[in-house]
TORKOL-4160 file (C-alpha; in steps of 0.2 Angstrom, whole numbers, padded with zeros to 4 digits, m for minus):
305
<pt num="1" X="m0156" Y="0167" Z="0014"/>
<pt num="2" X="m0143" Y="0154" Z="0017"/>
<pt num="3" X="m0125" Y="0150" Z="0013"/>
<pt num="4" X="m0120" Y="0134" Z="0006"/>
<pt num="5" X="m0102" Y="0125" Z="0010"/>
<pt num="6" X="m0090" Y="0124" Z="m0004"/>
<pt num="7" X="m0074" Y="0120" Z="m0009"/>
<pt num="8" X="m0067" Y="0139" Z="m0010"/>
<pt num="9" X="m0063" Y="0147" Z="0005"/>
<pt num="10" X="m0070" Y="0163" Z="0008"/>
<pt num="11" X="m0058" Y="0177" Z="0005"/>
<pt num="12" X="m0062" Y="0187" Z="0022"/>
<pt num="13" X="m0063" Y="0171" Z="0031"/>
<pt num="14" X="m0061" Y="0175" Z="0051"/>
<pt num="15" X="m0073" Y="0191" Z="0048"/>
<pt num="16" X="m0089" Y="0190" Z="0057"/>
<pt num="17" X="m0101" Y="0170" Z="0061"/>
<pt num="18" X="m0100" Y="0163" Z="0045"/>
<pt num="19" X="m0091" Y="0148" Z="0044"/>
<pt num="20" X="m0074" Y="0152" Z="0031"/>
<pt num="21" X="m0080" Y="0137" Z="0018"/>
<pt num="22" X="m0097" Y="0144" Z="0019"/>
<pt num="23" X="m0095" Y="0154" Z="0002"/>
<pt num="24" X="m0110" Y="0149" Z="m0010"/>
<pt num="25" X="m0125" Y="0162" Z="m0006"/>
<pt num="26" X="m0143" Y="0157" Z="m0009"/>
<pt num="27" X="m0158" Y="0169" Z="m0008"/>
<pt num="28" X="m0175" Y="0165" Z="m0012"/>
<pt num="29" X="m0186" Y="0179" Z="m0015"/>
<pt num="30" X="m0204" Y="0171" Z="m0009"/>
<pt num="31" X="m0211" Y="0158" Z="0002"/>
<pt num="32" X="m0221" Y="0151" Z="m0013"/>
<pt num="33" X="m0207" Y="0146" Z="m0020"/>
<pt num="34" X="m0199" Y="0130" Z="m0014"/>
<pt num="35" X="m0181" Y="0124" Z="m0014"/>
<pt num="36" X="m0171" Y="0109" Z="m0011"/>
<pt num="37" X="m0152" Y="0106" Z="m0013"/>
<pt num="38" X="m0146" Y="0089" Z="m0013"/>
<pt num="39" X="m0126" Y="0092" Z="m0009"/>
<pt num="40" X="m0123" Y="0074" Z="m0012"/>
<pt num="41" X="m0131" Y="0076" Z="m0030"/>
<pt num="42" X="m0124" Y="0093" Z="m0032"/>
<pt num="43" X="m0140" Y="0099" Z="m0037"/>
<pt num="44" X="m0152" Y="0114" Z="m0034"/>
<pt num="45" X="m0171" Y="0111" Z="m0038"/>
<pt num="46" X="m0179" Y="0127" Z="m0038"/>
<pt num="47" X="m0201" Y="0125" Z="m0038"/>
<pt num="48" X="m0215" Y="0135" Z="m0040"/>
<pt num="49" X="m0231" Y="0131" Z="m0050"/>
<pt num="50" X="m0238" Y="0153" Z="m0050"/>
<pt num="51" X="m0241" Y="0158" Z="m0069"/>
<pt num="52" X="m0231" Y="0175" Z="m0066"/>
<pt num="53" X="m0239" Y="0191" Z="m0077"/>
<pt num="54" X="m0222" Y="0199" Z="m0075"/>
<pt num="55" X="m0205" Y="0194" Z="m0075"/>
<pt num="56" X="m0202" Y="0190" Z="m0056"/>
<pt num="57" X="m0186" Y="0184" Z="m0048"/>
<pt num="58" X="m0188" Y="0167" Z="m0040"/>
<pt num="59" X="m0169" Y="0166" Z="m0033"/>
<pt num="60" X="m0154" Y="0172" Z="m0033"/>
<pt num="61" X="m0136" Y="0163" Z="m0031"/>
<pt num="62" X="m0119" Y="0168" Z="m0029"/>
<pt num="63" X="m0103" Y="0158" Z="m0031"/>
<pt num="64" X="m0087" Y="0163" Z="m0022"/>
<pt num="65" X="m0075" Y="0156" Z="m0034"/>
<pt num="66" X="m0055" Y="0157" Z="m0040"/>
<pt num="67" X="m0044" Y="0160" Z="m0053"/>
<pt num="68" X="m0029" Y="0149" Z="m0051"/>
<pt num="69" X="m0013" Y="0153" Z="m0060"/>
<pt num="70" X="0000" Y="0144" Z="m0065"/>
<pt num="71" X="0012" Y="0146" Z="m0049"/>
<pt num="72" X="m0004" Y="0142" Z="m0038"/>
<pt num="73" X="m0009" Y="0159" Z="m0031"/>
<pt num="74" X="m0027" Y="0160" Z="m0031"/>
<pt num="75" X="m0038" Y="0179" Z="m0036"/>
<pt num="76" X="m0056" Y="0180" Z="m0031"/>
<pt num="77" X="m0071" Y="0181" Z="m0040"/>
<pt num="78" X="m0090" Y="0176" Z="m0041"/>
<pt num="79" X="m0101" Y="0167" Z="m0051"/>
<pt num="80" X="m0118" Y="0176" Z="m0050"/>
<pt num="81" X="m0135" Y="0166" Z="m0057"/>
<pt num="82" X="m0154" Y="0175" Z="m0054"/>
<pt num="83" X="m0166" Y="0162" Z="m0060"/>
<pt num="84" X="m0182" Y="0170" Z="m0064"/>
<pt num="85" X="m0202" Y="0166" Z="m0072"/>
<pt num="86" X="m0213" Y="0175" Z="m0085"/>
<pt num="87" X="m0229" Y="0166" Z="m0085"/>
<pt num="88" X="m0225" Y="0146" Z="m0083"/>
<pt num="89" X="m0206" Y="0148" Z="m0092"/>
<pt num="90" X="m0191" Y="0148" Z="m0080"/>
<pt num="91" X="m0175" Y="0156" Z="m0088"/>
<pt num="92" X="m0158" Y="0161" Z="m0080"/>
<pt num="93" X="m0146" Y="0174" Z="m0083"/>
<pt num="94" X="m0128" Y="0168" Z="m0075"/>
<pt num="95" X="m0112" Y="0178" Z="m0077"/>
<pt num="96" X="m0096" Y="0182" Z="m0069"/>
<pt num="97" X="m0091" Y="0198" Z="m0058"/>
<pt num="98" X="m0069" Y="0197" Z="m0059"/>
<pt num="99" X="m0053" Y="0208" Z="m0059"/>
<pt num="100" X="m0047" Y="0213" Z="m0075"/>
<pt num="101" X="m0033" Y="0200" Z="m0081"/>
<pt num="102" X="m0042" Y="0187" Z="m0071"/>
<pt num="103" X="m0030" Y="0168" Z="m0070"/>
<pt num="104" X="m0038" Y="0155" Z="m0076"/>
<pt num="105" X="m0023" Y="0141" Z="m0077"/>
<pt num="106" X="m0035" Y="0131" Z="m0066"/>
<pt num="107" X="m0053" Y="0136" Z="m0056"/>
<pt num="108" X="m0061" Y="0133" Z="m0040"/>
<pt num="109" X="m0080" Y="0132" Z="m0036"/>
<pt num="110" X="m0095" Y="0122" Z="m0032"/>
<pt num="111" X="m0102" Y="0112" Z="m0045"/>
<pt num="112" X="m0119" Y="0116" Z="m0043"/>
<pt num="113" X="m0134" Y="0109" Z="m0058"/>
<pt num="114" X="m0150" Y="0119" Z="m0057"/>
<pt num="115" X="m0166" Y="0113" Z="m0060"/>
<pt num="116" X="m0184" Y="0122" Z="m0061"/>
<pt num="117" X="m0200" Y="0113" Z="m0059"/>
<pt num="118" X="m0219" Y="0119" Z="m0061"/>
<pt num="119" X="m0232" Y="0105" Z="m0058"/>
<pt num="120" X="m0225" Y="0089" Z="m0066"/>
<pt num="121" X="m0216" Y="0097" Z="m0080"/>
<pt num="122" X="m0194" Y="0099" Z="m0074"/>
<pt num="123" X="m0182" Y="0112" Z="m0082"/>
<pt num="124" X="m0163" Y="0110" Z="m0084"/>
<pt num="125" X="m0159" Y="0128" Z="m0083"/>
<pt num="126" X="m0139" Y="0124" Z="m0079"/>
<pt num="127" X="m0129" Y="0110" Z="m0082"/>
<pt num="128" X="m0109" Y="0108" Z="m0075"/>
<pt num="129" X="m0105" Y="0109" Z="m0095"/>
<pt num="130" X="m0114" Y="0126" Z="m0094"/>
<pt num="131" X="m0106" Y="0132" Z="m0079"/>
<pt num="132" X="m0088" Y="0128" Z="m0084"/>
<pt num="133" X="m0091" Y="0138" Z="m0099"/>
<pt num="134" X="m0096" Y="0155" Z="m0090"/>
<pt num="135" X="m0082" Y="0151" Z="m0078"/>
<pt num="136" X="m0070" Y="0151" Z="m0090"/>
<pt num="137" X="m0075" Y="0163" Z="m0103"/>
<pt num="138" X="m0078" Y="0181" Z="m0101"/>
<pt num="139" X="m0089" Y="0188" Z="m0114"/>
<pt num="140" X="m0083" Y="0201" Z="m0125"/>
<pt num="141" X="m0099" Y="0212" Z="m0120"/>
<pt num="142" X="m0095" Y="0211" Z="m0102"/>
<pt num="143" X="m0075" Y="0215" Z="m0104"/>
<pt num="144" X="m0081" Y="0230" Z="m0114"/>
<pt num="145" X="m0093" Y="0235" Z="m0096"/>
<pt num="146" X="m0078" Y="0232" Z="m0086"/>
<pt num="147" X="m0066" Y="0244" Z="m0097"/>
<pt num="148" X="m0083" Y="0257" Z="m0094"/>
<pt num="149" X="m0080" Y="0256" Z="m0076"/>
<pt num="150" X="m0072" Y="0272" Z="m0070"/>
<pt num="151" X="m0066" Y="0276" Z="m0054"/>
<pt num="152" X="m0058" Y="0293" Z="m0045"/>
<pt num="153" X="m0047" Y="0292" Z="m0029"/>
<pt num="154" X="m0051" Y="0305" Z="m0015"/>
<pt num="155" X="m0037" Y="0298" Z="m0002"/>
<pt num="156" X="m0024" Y="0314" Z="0004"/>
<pt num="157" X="m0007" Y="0310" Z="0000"/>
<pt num="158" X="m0003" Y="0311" Z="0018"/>
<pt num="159" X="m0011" Y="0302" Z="0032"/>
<pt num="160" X="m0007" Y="0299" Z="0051"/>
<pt num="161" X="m0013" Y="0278" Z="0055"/>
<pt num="162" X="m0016" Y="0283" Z="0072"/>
<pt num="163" X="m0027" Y="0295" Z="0067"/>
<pt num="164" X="m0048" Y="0292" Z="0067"/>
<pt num="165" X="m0053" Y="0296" Z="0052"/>
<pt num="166" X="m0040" Y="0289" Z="0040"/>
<pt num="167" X="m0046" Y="0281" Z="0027"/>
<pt num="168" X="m0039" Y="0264" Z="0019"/>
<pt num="169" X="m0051" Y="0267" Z="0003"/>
<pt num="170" X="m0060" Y="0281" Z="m0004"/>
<pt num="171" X="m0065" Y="0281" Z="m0021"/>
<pt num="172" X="m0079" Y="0285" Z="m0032"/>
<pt num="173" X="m0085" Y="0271" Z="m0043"/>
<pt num="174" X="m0096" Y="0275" Z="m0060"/>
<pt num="175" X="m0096" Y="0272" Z="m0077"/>
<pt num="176" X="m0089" Y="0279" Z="m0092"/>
<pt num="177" X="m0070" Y="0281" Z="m0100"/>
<pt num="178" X="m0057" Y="0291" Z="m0099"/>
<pt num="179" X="m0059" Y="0297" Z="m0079"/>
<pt num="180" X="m0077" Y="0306" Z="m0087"/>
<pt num="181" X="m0095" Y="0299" Z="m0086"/>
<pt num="182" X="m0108" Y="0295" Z="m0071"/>
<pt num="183" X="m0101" Y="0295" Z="m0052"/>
<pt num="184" X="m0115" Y="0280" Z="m0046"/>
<pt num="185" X="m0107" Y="0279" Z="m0027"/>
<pt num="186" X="m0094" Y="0286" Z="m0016"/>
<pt num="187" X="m0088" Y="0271" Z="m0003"/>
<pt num="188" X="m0076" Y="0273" Z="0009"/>
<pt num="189" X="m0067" Y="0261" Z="0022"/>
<pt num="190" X="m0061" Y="0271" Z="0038"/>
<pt num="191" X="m0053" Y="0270" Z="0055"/>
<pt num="192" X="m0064" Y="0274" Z="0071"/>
<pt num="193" X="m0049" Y="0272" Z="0082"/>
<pt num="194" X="m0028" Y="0276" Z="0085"/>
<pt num="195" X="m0028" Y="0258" Z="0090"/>
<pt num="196" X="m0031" Y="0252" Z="0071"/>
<pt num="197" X="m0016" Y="0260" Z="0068"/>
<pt num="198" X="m0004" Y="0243" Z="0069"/>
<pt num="199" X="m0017" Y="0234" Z="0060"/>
<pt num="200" X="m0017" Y="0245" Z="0046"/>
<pt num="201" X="0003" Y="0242" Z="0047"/>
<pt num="202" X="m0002" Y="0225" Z="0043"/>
<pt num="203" X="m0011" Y="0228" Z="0029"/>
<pt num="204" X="m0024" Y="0213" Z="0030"/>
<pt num="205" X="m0042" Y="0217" Z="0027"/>
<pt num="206" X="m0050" Y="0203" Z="0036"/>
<pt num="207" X="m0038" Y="0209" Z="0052"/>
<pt num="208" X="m0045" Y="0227" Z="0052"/>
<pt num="209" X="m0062" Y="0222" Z="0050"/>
<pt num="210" X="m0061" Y="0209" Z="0062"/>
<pt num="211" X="m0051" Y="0217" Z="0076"/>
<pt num="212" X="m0052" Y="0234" Z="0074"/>
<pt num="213" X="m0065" Y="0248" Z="0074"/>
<pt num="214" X="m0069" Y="0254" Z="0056"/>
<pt num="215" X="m0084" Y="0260" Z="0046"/>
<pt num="216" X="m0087" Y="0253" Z="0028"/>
<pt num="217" X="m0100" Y="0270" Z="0018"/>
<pt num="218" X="m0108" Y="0271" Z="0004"/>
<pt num="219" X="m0115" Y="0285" Z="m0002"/>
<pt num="220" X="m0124" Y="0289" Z="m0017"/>
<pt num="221" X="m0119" Y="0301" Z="m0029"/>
<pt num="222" X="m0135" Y="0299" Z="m0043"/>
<pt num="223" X="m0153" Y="0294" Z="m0043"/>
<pt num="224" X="m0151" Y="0287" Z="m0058"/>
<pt num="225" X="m0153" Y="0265" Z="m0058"/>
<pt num="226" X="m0147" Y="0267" Z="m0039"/>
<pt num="227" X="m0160" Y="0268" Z="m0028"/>
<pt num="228" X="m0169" Y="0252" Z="m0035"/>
<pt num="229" X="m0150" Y="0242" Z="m0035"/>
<pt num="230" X="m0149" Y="0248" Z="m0016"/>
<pt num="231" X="m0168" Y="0243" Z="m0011"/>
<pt num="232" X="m0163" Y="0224" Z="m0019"/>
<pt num="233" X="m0147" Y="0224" Z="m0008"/>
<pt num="234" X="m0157" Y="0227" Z="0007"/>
<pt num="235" X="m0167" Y="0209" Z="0004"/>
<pt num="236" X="m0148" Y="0203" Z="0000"/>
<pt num="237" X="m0139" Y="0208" Z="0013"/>
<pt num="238" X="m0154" Y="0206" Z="0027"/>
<pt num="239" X="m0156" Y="0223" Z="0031"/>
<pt num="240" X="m0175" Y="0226" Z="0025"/>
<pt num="241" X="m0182" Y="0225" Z="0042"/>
<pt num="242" X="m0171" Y="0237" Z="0051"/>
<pt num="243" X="m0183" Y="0251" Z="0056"/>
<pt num="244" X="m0167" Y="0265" Z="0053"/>
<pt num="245" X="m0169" Y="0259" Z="0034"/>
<pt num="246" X="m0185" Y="0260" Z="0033"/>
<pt num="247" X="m0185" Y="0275" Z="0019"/>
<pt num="248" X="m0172" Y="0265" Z="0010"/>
<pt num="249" X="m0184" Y="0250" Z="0008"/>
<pt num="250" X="m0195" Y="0262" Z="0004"/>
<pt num="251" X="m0188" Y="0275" Z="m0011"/>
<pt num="252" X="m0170" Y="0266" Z="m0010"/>
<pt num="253" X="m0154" Y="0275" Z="m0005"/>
<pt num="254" X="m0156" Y="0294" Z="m0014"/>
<pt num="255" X="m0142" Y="0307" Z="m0021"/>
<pt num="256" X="m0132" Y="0313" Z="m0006"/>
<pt num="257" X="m0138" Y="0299" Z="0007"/>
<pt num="258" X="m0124" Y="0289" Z="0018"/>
<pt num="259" X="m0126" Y="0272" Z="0020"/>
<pt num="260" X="m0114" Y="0263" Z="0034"/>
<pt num="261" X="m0109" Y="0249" Z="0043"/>
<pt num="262" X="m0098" Y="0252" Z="0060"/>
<pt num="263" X="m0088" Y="0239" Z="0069"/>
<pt num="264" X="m0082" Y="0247" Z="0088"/>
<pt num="265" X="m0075" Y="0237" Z="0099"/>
<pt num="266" X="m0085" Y="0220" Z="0095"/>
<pt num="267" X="m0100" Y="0231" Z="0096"/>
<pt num="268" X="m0111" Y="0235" Z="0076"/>
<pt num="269" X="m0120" Y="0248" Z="0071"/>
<pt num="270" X="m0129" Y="0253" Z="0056"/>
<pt num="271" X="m0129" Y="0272" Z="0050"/>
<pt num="272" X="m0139" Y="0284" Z="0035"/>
<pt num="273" X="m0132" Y="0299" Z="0036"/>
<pt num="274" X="m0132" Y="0307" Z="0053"/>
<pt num="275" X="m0142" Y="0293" Z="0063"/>
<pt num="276" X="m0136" Y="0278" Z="0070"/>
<pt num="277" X="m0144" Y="0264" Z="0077"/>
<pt num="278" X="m0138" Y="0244" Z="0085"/>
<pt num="279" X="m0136" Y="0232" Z="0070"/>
<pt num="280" X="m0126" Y="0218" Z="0079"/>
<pt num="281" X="m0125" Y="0210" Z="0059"/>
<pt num="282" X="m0114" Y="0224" Z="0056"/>
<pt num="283" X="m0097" Y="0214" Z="0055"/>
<pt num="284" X="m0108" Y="0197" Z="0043"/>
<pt num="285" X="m0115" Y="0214" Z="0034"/>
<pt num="286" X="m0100" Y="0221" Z="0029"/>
<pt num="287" X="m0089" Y="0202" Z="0025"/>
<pt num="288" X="m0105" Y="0199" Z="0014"/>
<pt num="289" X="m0105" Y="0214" Z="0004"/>
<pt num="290" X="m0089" Y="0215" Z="0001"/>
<pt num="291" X="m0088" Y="0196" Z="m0005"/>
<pt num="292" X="m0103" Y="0198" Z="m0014"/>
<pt num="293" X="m0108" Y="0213" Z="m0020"/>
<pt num="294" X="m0100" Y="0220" Z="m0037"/>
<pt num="295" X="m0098" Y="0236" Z="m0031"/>
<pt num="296" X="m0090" Y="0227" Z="m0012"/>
<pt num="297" X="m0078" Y="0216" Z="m0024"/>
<pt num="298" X="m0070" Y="0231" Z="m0031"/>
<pt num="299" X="m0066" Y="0240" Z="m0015"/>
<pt num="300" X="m0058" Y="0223" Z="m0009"/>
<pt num="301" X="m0048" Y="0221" Z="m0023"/>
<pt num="302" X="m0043" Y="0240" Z="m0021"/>
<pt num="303" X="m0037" Y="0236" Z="m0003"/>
<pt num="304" X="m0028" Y="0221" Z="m0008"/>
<pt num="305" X="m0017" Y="0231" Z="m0020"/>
């Protein structure tokens, strides 16, 4: 895993050890597989000689980019490329994640060519031409997903800032229309502590996370598709190693698990359900899933509101 500088500034820069132009996220999947990024060129050359007998993903890579409308203001949103192998054929599959009604007077992110190569044969599998284009288009197929996406608000109409427990965000996310369909997650963003209180005031997401004490949940509410997305996210997020997640990695996060990172006092933790356990990534965790992640992108464009 590694994060590549770029031109876009990272929307919860400040949060965590990544640098704030550090907003272009590469994984790799296996060791056989070798890459190489020439900045200079603006080139990434993915190689691997394996014939694979199944689809297998080679690498994944994540742009943090923006929309830019005509008064200048910039709204978030990735660009999201997995390059994968059948046999000796590369292919890629590269799409956006955005807000609805997403500005596109002008765009911002790194122009990135990818290449493929097996022995002494070299695929283009994107070109800057390519990459403008899912940049600035979105599909017709994938604003009809986005309309699917459902969402259910749990938050009290009353709540006291310095109290622990209040909740910034607490929503259900699925999919479906109409307010009806499948509940896939509950995630919640709390306050551990009655100091958060003027920082919840403030209203600035990278402030809570970075100075207060807060847990960011998820929890899941199906066993349906879940518990595979959740077992990829640990290899994304760098959490496959942690002994407390050991039955996730395993079986994935399961109907009625809790899934959670806490930030107290400087100090991280990592929670499923009623155990805890030190995870000192806990604040780089959290930033990274909620730039990354489709699921994180929503609750920081909830917050935001």
């Amino acid at each position: 895993m590694t994060f590549l500088p770029g031109r876009v500034t990272c929307p919860l820069a400040g949060v965590g050890n990544r640098p704030a132009d550090a907003s272009n996220r590469l994984a790799v999947d296996d060791p056989a597989t070798e890459v190489t990024v020439d900045r200079a060129a603006g080139r990434i050359t993915i190689a691997d000689d394996r014939a694979c007998a199944q689809k297998t993903v080679l690498a994944d890579l994540v742009w943090l980019a923006q929309g830019i409308d005509e008064a200048g203001r910039a709204t978030p949103f990735t660009i999201h490329a997995e390059i994968t192998k059948l046999g000796h054929a590369f292919s890629i599959d590269i799409h956006t994640h955005e807000p609805s009604k997403l500005p596109r007077a002008r765009l911002a992110y790194e122009p990135f060519e990818i290449d493929a190569v097996d022995g002494d044969r070299r695929t283009m599998l994107l070109n800057l031409k390519k990459l403008a284009f899912v940049a600035s288009h979105n599909p017709l197929a994938r604003r009809l997903s986005g309309a699917l996406t459902t969402t259910r608000d749990h938050l009290p109409a009353h709540q006291d800032p310095a109290a622990p427990g209040y909740r910034v965000i607490d929503r259900s996310i699925g999919i479906g229309a109409l307010g009806r369909g499948l509940m896939l997650v509950r995630v919640r963003i709390a306050s551990l502590a009655a100091s958060n209180a003027p920082l919840i005031a403030r209203g600035s997401l990278a402030d809570m996370l970075r100075d207060g004490s807060w847990e960011l949940s998820i929890e899941a509410l199906t066993d349906r598709w879940l518990p595979e997305l959740v077992q990829r996210d640990l290899f994304l997020f760098q959490m496959s190693d942690v002994p407390l997640l050991a039955p996730v990695a395993r079986g994935g996060l399961r109907a009625g698990q809790t899934l959670g990172f806490r930030t107290i006092a400087g100090s991280g933790e990592i929670r499923l359900d009623d155990a805890t356990a030190p995870f000192p990534a806990a604040l780089d965790a959290s930033r990274a899933y909620l730039e990354y992640h489709m699921l994180g992108s929503l609750i920081a464009e909830a917050v935001a509101r």
